[in-house]
Z-matrix of the N, CA and C atoms (Angstrom, degrees):
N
C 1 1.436
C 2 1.532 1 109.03
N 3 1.106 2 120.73 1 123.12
C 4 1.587 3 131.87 2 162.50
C 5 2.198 4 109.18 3 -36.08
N 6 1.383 5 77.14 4 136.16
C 7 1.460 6 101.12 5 159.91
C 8 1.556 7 114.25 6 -36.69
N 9 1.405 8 112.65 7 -69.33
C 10 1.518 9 139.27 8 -171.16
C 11 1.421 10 113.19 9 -93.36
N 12 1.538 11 115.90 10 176.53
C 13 1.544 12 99.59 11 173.05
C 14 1.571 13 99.33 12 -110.94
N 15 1.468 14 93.51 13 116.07
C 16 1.637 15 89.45 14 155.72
C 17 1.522 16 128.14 15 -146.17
N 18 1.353 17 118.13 16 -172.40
C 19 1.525 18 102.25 17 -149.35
C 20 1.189 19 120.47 18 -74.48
N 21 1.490 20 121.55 19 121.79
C 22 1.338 21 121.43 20 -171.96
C 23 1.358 22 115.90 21 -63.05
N 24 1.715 23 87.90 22 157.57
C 25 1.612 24 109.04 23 -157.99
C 26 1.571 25 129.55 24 46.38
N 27 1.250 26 101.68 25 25.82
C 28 1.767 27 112.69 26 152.53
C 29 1.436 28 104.17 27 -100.07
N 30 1.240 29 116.51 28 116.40
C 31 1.791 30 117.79 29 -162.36
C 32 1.424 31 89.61 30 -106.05
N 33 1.610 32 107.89 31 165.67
C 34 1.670 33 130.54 32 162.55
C 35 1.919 34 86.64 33 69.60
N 36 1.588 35 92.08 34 -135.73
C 37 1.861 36 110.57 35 -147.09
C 38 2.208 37 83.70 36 -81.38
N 39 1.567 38 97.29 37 -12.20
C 40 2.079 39 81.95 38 -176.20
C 41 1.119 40 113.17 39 -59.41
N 42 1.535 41 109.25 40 -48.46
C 43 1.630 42 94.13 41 -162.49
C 44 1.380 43 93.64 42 -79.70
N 45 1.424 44 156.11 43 1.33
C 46 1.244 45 142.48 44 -165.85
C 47 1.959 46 97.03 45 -90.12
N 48 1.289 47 112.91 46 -50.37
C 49 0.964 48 146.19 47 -179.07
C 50 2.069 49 97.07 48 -40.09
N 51 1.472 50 99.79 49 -66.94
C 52 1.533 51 122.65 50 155.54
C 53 1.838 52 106.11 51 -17.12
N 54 1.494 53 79.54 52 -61.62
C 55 2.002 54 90.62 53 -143.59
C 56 1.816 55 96.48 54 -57.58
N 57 1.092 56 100.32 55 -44.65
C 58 2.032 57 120.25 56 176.24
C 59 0.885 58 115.72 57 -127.41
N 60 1.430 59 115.04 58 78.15
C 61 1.565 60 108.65 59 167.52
C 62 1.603 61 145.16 60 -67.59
N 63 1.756 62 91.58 61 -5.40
C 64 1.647 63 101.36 62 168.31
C 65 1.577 64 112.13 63 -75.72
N 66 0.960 65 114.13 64 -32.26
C 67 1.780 66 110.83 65 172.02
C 68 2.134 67 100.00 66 -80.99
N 69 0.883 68 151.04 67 -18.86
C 70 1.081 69 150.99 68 -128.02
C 71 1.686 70 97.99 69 -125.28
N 72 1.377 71 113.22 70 -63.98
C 73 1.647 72 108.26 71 148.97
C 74 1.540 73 117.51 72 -33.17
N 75 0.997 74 123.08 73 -71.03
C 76 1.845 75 102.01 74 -161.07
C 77 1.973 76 107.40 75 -79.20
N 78 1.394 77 106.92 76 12.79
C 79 1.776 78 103.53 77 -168.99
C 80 1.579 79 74.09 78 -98.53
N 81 1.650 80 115.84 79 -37.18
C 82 1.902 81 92.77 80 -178.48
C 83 0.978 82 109.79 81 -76.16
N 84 1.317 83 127.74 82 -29.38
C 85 1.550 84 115.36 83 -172.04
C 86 1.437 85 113.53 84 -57.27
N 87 1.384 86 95.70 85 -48.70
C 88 1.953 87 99.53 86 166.43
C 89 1.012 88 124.36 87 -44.80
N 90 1.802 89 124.73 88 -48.56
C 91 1.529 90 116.52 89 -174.53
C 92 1.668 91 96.54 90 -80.28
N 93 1.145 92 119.87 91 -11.51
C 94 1.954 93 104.65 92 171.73
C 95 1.445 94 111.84 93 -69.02
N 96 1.376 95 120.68 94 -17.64
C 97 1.526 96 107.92 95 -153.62
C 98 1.851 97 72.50 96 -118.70
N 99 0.705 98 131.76 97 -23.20
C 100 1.584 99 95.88 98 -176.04
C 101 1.683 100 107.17 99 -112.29
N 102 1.013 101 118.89 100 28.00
C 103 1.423 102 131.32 101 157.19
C 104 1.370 103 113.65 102 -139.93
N 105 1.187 104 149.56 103 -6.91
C 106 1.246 105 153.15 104 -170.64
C 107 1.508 106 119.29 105 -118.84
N 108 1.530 107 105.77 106 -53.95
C 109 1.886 108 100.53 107 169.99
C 110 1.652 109 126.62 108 -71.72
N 111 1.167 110 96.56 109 173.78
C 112 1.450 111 108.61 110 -174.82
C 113 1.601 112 95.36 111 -39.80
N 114 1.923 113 107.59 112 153.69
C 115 1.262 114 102.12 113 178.89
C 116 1.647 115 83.98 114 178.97
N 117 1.659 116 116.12 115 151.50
C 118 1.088 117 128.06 116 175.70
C 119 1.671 118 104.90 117 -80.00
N 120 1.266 119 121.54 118 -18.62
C 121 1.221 120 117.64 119 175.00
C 122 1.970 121 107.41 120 -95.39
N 123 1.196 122 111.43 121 142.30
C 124 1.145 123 122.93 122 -157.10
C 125 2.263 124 85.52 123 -71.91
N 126 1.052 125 84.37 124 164.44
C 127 2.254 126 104.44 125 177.19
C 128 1.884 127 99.42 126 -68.04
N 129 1.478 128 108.90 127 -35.08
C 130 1.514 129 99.01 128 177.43
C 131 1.163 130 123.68 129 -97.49
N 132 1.864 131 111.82 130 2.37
C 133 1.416 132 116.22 131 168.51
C 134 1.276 133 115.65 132 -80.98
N 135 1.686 134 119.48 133 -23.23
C 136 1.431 135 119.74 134 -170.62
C 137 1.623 136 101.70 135 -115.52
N 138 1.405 137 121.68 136 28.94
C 139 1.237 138 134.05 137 152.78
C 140 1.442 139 102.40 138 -83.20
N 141 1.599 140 97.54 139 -67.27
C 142 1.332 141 110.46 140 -172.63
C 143 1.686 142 120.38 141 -36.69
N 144 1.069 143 100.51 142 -28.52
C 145 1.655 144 122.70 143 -168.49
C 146 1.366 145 101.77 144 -59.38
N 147 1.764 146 101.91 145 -74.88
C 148 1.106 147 140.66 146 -162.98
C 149 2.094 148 99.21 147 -56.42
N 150 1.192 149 111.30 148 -33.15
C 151 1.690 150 130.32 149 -176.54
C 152 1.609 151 106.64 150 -60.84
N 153 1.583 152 91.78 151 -59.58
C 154 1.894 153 99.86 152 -177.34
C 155 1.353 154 95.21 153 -66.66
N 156 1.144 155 131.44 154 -37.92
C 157 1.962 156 114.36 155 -162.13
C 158 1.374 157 85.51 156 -55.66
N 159 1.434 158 110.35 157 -71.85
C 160 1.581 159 120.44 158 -160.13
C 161 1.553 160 114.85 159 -51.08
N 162 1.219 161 125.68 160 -17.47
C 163 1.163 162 110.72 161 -154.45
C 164 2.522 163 84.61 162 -104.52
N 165 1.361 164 89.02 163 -13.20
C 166 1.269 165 96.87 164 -177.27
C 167 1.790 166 116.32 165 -75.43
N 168 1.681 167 101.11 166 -36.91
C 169 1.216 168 127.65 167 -179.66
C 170 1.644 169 111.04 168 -79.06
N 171 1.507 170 110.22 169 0.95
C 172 1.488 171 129.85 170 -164.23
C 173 1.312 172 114.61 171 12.55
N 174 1.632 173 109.56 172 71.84
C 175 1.423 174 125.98 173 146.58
C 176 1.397 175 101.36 174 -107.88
N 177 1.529 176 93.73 175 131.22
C 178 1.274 177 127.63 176 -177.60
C 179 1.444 178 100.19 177 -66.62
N 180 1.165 179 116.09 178 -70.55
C 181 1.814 180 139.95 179 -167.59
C 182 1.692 181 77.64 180 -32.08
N 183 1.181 182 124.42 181 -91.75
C 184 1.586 183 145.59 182 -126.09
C 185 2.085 184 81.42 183 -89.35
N 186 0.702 185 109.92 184 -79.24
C 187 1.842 186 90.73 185 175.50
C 188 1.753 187 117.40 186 -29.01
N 189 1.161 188 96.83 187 -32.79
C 190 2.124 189 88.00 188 -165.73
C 191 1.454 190 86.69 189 -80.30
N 192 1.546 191 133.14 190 -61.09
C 193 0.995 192 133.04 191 -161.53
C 194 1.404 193 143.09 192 -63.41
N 195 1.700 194 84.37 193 -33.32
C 196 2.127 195 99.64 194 143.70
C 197 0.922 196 128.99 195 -74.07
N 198 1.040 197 120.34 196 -34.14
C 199 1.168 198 123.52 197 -170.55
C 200 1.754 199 104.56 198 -83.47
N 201 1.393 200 117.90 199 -24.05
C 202 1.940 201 118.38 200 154.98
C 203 1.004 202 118.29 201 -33.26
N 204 1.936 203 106.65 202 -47.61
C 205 1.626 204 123.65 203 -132.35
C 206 1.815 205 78.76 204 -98.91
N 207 1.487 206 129.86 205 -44.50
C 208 0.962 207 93.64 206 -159.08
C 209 1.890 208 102.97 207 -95.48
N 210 1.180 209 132.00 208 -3.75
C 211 1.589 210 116.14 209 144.64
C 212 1.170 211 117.71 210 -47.50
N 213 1.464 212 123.60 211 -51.05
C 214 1.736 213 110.52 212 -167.32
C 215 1.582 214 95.80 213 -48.00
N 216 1.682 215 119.09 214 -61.18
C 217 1.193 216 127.03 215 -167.63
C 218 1.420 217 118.27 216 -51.54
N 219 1.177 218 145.51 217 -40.16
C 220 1.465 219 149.19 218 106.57
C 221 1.331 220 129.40 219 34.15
N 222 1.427 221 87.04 220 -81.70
C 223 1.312 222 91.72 221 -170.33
C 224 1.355 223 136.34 222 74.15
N 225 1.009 224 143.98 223 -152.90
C 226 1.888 225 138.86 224 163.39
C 227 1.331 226 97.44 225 -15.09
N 228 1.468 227 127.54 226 -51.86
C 229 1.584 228 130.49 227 -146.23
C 230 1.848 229 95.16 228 -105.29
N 231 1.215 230 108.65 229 47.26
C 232 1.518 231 131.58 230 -174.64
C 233 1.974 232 94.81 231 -73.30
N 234 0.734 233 133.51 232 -78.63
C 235 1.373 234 151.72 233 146.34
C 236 1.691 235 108.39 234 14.01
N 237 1.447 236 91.83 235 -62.43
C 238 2.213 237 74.71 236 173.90
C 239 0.930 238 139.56 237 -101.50
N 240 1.540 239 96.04 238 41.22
C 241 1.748 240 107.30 239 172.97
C 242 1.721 241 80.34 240 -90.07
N 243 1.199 242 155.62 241 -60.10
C 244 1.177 243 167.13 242 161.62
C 245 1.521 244 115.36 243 -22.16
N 246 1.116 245 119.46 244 -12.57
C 247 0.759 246 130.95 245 -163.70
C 248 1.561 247 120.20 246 -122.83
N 249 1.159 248 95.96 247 -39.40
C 250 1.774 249 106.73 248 168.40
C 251 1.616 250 98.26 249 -75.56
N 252 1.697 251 107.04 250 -51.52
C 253 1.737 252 93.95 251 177.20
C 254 1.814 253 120.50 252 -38.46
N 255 1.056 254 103.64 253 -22.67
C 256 1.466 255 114.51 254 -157.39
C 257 1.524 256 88.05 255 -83.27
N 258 1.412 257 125.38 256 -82.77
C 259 0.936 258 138.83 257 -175.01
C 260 1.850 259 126.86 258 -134.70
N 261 1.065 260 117.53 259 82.96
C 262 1.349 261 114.33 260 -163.03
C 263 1.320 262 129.77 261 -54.53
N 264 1.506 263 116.78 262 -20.28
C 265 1.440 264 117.13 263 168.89
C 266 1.423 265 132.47 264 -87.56
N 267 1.461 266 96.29 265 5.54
C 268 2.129 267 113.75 266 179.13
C 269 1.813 268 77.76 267 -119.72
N 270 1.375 269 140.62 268 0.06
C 271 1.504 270 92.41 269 158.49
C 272 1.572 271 123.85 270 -98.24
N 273 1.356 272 95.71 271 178.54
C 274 1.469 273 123.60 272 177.94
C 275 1.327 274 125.02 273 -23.97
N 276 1.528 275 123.96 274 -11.45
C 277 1.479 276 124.20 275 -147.65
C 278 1.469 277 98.18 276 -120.66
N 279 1.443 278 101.53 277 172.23
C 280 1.351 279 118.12 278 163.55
C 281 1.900 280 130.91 279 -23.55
N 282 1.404 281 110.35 280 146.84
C 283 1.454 282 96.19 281 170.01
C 284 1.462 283 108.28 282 -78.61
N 285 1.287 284 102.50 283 -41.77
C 286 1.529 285 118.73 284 165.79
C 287 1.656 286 107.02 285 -8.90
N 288 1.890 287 104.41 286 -86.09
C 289 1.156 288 114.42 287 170.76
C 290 0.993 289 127.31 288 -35.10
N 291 1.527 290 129.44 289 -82.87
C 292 1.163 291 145.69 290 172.62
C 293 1.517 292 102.74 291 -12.71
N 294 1.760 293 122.10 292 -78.33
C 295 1.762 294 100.54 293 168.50
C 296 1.062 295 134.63 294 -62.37
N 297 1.709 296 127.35 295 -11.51
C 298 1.420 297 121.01 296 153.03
C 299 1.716 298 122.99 297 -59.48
N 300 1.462 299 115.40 298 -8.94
C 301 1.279 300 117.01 299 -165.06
C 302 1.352 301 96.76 300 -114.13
N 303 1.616 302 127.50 301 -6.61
C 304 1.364 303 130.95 302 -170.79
C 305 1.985 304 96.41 303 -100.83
N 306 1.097 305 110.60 304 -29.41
C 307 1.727 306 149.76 305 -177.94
C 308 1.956 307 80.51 306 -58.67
N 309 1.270 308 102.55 307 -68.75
C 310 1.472 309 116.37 308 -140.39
C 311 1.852 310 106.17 309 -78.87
N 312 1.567 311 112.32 310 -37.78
C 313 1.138 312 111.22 311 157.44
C 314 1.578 313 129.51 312 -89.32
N 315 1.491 314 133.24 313 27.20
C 316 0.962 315 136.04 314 132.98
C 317 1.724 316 114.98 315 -79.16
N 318 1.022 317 111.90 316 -16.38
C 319 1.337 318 112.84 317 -168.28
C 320 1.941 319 94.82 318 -89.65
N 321 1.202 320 126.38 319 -36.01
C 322 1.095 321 128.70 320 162.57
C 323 1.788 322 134.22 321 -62.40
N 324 1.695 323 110.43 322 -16.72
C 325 0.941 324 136.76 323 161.17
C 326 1.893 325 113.15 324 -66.51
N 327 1.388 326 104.39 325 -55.35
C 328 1.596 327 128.00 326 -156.27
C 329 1.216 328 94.70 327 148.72
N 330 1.610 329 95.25 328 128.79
C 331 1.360 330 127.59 329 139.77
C 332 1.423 331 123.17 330 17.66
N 333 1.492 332 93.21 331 -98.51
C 334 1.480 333 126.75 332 -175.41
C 335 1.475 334 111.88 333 -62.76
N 336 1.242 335 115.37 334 -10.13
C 337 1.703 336 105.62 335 -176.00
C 338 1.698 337 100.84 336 -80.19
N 339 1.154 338 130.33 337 -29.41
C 340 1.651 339 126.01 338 153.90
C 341 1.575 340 128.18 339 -36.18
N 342 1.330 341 98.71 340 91.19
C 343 1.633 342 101.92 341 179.36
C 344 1.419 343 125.68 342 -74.08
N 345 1.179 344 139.46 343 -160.28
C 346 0.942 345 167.19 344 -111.72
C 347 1.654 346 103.96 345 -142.90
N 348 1.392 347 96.93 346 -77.69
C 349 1.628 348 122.95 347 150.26
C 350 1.493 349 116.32 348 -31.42
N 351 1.935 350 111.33 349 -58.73
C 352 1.422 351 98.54 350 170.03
C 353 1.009 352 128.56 351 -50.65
N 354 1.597 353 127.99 352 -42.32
C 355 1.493 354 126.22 353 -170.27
C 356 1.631 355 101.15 354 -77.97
N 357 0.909 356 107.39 355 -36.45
C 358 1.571 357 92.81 356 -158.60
C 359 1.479 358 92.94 357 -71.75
N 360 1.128 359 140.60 358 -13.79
C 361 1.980 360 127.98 359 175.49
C 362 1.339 361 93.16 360 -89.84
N 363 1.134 362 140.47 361 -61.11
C 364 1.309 363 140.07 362 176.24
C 365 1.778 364 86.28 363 -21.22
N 366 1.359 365 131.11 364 -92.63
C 367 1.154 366 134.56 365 -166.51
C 368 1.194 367 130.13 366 -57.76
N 369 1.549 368 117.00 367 -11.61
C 370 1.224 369 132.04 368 155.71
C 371 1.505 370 114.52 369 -58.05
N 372 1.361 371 114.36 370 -14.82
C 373 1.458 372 110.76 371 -158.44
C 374 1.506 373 111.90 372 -123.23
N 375 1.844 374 96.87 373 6.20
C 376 1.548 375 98.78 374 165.59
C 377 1.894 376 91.76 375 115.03
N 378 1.431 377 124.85 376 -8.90
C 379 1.261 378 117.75 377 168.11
C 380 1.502 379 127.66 378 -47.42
N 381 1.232 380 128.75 379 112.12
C 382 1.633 381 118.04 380 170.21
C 383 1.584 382 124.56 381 -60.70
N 384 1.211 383 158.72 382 -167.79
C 385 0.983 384 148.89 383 80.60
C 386 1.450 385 136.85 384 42.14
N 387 1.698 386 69.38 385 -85.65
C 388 2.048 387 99.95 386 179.12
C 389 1.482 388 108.29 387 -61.91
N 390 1.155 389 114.80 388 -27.70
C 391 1.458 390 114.09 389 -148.48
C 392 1.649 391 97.88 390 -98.73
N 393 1.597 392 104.31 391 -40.79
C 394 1.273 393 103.32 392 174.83
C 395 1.864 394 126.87 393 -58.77
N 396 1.777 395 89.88 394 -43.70
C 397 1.553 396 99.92 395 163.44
C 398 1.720 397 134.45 396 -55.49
N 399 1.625 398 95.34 397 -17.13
C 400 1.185 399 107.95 398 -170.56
C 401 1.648 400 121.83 399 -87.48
N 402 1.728 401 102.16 400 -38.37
C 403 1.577 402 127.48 401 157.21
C 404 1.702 403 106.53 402 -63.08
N 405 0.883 404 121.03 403 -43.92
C 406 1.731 405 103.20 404 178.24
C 407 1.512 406 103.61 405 -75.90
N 408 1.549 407 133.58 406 -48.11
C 409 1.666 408 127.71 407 168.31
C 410 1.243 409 113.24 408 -37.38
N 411 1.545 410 120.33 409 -44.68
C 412 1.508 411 117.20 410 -169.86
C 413 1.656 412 103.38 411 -77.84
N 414 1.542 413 125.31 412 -42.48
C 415 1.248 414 116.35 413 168.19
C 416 1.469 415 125.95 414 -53.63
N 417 1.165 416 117.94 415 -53.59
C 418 1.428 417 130.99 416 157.64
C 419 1.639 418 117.14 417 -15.85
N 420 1.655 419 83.89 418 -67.92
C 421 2.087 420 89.51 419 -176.96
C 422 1.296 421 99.19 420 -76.67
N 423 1.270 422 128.37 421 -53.13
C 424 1.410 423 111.29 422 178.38
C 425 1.327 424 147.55 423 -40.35
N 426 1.597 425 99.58 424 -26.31
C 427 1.429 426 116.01 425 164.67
C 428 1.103 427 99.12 426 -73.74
N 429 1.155 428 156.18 427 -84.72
C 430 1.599 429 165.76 428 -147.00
C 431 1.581 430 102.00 429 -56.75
N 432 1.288 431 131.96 430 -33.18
C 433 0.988 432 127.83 431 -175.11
C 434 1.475 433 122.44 432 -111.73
N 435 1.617 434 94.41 433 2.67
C 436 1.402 435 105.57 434 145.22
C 437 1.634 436 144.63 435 -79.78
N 438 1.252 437 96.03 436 -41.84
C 439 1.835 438 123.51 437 145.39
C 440 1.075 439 115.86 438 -52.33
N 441 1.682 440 133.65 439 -37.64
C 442 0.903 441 130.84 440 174.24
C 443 1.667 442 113.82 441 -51.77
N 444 1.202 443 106.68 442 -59.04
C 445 1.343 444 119.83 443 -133.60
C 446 2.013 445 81.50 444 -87.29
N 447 1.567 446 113.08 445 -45.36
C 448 1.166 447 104.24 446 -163.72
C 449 1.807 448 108.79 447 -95.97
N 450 1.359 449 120.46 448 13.66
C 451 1.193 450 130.66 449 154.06
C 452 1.607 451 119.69 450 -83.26
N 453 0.871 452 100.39 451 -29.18
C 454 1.646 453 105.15 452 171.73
C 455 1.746 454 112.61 453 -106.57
N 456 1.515 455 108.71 454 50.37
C 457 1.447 456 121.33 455 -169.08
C 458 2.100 457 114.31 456 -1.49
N 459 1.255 458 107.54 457 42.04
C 460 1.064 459 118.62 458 164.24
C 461 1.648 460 112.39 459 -32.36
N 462 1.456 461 115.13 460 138.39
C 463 1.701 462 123.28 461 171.86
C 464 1.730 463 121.00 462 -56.22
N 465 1.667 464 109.34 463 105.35
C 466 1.665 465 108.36 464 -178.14
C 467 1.508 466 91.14 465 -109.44
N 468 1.714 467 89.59 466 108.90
C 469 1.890 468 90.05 467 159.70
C 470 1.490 469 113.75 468 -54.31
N 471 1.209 470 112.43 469 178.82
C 472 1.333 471 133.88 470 -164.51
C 473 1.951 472 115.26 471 -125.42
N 474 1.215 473 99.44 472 -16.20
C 475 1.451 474 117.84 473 -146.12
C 476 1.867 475 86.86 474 -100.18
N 477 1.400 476 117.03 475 130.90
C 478 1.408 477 100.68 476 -177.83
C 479 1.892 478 103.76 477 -90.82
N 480 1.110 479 107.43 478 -8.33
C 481 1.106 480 95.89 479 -173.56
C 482 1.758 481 103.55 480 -81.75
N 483 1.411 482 116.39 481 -8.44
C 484 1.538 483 96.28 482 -178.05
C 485 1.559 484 105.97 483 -87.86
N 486 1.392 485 102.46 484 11.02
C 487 2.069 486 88.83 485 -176.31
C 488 1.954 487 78.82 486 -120.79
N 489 0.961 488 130.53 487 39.55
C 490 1.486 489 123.83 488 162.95
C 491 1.584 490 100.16 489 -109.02
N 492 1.481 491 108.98 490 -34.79
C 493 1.594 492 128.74 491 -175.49
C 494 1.292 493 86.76 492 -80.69
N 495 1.131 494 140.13 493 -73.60
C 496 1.903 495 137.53 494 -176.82
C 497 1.434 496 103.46 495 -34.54
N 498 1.362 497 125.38 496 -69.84
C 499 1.416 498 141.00 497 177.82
C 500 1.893 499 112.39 498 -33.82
N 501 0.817 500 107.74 499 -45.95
C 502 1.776 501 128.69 500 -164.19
C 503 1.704 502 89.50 501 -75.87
N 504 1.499 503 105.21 502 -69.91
C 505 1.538 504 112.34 503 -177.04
C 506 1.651 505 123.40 504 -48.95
N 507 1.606 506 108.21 505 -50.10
C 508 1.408 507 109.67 506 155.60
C 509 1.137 508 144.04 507 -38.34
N 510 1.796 509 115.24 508 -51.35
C 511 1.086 510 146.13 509 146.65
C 512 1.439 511 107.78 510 -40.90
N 513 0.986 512 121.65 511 -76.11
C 514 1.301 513 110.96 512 171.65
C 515 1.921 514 137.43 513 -51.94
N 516 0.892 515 91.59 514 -27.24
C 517 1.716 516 91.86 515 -142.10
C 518 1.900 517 81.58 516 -121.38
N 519 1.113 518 110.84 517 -29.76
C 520 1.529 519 110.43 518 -177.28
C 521 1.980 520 113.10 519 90.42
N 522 1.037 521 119.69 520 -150.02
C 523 1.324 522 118.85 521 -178.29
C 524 1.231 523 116.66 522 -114.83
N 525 1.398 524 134.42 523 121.80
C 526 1.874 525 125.93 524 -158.56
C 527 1.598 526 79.00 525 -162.07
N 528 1.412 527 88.11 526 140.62
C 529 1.653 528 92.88 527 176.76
C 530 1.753 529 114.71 528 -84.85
N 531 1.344 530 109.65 529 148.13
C 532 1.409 531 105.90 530 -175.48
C 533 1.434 532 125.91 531 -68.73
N 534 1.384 533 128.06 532 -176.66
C 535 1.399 534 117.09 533 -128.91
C 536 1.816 535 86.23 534 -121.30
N 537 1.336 536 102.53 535 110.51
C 538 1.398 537 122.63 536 165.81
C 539 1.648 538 121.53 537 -21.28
């Protein structure tokens, strides 16, 4: 049961989102624009991102549900979102990634544990700028909105099929807060 009262069976950051929706609008607008708009990194690379923080920060809510969004997005190659959780430098992906995701869980640690050294291999490996700025933003919010959600004992279904249905909808439809 949640901290606060809010509307049952809106699980994770919805029903929080619910409870105040003037703070709850611009935290989606954030996760739309840094997983949803144009971006040199593909929508299931900065899922993927957003998956390891959470799954590092061990919220359940925000791990099952990225980690939906970025299988739906996937597709066939459903498998290494599972796989980077596991171990990110034996999966499937980019080197690119791989130091954006090495980038992204120091940034989930602290800040400051991101060297110097990190960026410059990150960019050795074909990293932009944008992209680098974009993996520490998504770690950043992800942490915060992992605390969020599991500091205010927010509702984590249990059921995998409701974060395959979460996953699909995200994927699809992007991030919009639910309907008053």
């Amino acid at each position: 049961m949640a901290h606060i009262p809010v509307k049952e069976g809106l699980p994770g950051i919805r029903g929080l989102v619910h409870f105040r929706p003037e703070t709850g609008k611009p935290l989606y607008e954030l996760a739309q624009t840094l997983l949803r708009t144009p971006s040199s990194l593909t929508e299931a690379e900065r899922e993927i991102i957003a998956t390891y923080v959470s799954s590092k920060n061990e919220c359940v809510f925000c791990t099952m549900s990225h980690a939906a969004a970025a299988r739906h997005l996937l597709g066939e190659d459903s498998e290494i979102v599972d796989k980077v959780m596991e171990n990110p430098g034996n999966a499937p992906i980019s080197d690119k990634l791989k130091a954006l995701i090495v980038i992204a869980g120091k940034v989930q640690k602290g800040g400051r544990i991101v060297t110097d050294d990190d960026i410059a291999y990150a960019r050795s490996l074909g990293a932009t700028d944008m992209e680098i700025h974009d993996a520490v933003l998504i770690a950043a919010t992800f942490s915060m909105f992992n605390r969020y959600v599991d500091g205010l004992a927010s509702f984590t279904p249990t059921d995998p099929a409701t974060y395959a249905e979460m996953g699909k909808r995200m994927a699809e439809v992007g991030y919009v807060p639910p309907a008053q």
